[in-house]
C-alpha positions in Angstrom: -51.0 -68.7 -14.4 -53.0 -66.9 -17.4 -54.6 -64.4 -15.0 -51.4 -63.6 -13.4 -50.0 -63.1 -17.2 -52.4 -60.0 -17.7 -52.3 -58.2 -14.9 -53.0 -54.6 -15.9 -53.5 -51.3 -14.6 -57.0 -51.1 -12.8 -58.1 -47.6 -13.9 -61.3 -46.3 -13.2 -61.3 -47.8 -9.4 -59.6 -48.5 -6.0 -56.9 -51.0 -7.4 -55.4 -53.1 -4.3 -54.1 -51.2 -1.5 -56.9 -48.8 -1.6 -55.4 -46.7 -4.4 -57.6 -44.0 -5.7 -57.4 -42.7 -9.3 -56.5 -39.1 -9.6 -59.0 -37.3 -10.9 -58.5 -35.3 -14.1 -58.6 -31.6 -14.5 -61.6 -31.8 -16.5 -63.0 -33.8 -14.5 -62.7 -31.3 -11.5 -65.4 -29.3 -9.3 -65.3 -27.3 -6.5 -66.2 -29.3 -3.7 -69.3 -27.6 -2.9 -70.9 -28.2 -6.3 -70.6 -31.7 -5.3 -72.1 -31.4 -1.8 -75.8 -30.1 -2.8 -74.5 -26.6 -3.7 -73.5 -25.2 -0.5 -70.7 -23.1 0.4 -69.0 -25.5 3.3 -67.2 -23.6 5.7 -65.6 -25.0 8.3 -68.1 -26.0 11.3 -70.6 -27.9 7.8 -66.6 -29.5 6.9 -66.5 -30.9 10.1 -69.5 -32.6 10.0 -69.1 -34.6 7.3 -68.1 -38.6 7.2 -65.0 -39.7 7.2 -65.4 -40.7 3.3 -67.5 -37.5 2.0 -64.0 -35.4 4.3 -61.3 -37.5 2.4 -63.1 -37.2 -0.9 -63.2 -33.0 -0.6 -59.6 -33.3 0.8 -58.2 -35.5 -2.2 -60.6 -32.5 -5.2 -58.6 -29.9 -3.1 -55.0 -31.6 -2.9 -53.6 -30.5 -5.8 -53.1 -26.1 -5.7 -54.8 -25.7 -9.0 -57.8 -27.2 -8.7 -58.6 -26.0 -5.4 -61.4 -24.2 -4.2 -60.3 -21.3 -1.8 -62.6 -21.0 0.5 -62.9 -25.1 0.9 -59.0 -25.2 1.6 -59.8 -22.5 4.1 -61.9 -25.1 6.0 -59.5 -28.0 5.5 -56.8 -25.8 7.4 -58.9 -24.0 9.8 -57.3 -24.9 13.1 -60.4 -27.3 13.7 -60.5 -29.1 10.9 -56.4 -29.3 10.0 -55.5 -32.2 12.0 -58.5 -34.4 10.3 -57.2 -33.2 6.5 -53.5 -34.3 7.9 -55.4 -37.3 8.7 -56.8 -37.9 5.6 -53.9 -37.1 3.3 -51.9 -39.4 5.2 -53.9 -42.1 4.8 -54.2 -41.4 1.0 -50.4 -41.4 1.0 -50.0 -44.5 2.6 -52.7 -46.1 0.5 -51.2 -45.0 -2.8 -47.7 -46.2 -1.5 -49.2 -49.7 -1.0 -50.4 -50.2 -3.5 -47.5 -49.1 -5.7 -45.2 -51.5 -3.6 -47.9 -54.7 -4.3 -48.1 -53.9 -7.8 -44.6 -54.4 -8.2 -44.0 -57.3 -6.1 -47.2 -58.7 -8.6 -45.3 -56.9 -12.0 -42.2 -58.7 -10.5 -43.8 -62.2 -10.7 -45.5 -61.5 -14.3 -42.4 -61.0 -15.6 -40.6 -64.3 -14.6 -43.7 -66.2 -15.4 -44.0 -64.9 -18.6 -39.9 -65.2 -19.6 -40.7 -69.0 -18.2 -42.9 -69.6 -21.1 -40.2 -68.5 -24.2 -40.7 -65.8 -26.6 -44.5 -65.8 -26.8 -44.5 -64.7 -22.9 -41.8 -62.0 -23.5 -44.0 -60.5 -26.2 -47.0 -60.9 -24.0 -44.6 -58.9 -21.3 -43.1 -56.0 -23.4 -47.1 -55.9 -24.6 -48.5 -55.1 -21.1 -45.6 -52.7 -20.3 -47.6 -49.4 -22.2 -50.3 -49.6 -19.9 -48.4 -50.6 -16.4 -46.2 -48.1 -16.7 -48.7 -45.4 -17.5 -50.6 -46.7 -14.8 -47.3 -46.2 -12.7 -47.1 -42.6 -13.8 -50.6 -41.6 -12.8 -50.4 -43.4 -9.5 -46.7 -41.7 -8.4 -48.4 -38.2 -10.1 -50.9 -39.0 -6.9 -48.9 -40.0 -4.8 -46.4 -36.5 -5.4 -49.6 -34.6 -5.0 -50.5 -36.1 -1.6 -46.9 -35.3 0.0 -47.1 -31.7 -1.4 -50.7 -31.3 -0.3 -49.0 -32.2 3.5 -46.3 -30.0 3.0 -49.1 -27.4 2.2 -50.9 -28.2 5.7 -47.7 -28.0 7.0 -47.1 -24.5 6.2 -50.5 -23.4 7.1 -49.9 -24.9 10.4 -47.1 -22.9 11.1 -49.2 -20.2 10.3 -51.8 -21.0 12.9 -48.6 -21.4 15.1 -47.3 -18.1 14.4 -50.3 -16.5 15.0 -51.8 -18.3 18.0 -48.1 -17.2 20.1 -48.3 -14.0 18.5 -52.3 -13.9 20.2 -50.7 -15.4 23.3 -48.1 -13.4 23.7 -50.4 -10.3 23.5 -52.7 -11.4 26.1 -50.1 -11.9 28.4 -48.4 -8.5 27.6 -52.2 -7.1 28.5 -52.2 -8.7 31.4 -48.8 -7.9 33.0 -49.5 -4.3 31.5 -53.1 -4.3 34.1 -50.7 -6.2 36.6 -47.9 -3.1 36.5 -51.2 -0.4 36.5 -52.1 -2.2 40.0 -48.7 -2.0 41.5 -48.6 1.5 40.5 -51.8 2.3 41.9 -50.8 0.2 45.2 -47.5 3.0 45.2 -49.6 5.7 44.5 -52.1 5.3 47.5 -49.4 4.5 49.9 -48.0 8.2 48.8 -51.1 9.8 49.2 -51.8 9.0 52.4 -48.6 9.1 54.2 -48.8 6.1 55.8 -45.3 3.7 56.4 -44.7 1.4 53.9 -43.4 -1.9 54.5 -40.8 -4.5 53.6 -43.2 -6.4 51.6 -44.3 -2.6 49.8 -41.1 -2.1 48.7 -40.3 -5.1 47.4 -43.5 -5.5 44.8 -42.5 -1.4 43.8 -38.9 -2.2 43.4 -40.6 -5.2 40.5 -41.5 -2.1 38.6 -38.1 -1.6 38.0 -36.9 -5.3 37.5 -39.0 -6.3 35.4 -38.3 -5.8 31.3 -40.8 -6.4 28.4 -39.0 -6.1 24.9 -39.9 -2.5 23.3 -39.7 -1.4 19.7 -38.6 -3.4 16.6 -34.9 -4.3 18.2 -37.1 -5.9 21.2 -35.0 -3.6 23.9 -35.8 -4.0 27.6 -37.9 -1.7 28.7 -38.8 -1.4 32.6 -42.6 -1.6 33.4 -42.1 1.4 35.0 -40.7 3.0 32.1 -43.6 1.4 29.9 -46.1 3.6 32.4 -44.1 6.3 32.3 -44.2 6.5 28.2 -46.2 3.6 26.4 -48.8 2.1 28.5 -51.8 4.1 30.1 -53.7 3.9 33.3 -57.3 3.7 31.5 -58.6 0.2 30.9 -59.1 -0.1 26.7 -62.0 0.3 25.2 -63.8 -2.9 24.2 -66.9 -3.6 21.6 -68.8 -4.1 24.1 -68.0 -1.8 26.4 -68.3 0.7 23.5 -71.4 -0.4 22.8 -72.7 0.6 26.2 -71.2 3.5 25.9 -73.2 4.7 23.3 -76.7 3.2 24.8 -76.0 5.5 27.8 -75.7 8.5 25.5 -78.7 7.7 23.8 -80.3 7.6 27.0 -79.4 11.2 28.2 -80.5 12.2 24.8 -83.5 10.5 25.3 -86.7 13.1 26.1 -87.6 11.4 28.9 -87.3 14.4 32.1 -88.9 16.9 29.8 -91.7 18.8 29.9 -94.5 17.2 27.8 -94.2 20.3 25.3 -91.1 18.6 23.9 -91.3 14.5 25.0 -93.9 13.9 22.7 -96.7 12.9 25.5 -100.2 14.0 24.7 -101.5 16.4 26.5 -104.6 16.2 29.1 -107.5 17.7 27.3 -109.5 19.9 30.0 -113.5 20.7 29.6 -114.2 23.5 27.5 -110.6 23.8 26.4 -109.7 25.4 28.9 -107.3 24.5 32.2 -109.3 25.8 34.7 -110.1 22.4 36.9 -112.2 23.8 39.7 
């Protein structure tokens, strides 16, 4: 029962249960410093080992030691679910081991009152360094659950701003959908012909049809969006833009021009001159 009688606080490595000791401020450095001196975005975070992933996850779980642009990777939208991962496993780990080390604190104690006074000294001796063992390990184990309710935040930003991308796309697409109709409306005008049921019935959706408007998010017909907000002309993309501006270039080129101004040598004749015969 001697070894049971001593059971201290196992600093300095994994303890049972997996526990990891938290590493001191001084001790800190930003991940990358620790992974050959590259910057690690998020694609290079994702290919790391599940052990090298936890280890930059637990240097970046507590807010002041964190590197920014390393907690950027951990809650990119790729590599989020993975740091939930990790932090959960940490948690659970720490939590554990916390729950053995009692149940084994537990049993040192009534082994140690079996034996008379000299085992409660030996008790109330061993209760300094279990107890600030206990302190650093439910520090950790704080830092974890505030690290996920970090991720958890940050994934209600990706949330936010993947509907709000959504919802845009869609709004593009009903816009091009209410342009078509229009033009369907428009031709049938133009040339007279008779419309029929069916015609009717895909105009009249101009009018049905509401899309929130303005920071109150009132109705607004598609029709009415035509009418005021929305255009007829297809947006300008990058690309698109960019081939804009090639085909400019292009008129500007000389090429069509007399050789006076293209820049093309010209012939030399015999004698200077441009008499050929």
């Amino acid at each position: 029962m001697g070894a049971l009688c001593g059971p201290g606080p196992r600093s300095g490595s994994s303890g049972l249960g997996g526990f990891v000791r938290p590493v001191r401020h001084h001790e800190t450095q930003p991940a990358q410093l620790r992974l050959g001196g590259r910057q690690m975005d998020a694609q290079q975070l994702s290919t790391l080992d599940d052990a090298a992933y936890e280890q930059v996850a637990k240097d970046n779980a507590h807010p002041p030691a964190r590197d920014p642009e390393t907690w950027a990777a951990l809650t990119h939208p790729a590599n989020i679910n993975r740091t939930r991962e990790a932090y959960t496993a940490m948690l659970a780990r720490t939590a554990a081991t916390l729950k053995h080390r009692r149940i084994e604190r537990d049993a040192f104690q009534q082994d140690c009152f079996a034996r008379g006074e000299a085992g409660k000294q030996e008790w109330f001796a061993s209760r300094p360094d279990y107890e600030r063992w206990r302190g650093r390990a439910g520090n950790f184990h704080q830092t974890m659950q505030k690290a996920l309710a970090d991720l958890g935040r940050a994934q209600k930003n990706i949330n936010r701003s993947t509907n709000h991308s959504v919802a845009q796309e869609n709004r593009e697409k009903l816009r091009q959908l209410a342009v078509a109709v229009s033009r369907h409306q428009a031709a049938h005008a133009r040339s007279g012909g008779i419309a029929e049921q069916c015609d009717y019935e895909l105009w009249r959706l101009l009018d049905q049809i509401t899309v929130p408007m303005g920071p109150t998010g009132e109705p607004t017909t598609l029709r009415t969006m035509l009418d005021i907000y929305w255009t007829d002309v297809e947006p300008v993309t990058a690309q698109r833009a960019a081939e804009d501006r090639a085909e400019a270039m292009m008129r500007e080129a000389p090429g069509g021009q007399s050789a006076r101004f293209s820049g093309v040598p010209r012939a030399r004749h015999v004698g200077n001159g441009k008499h050929l015969a």
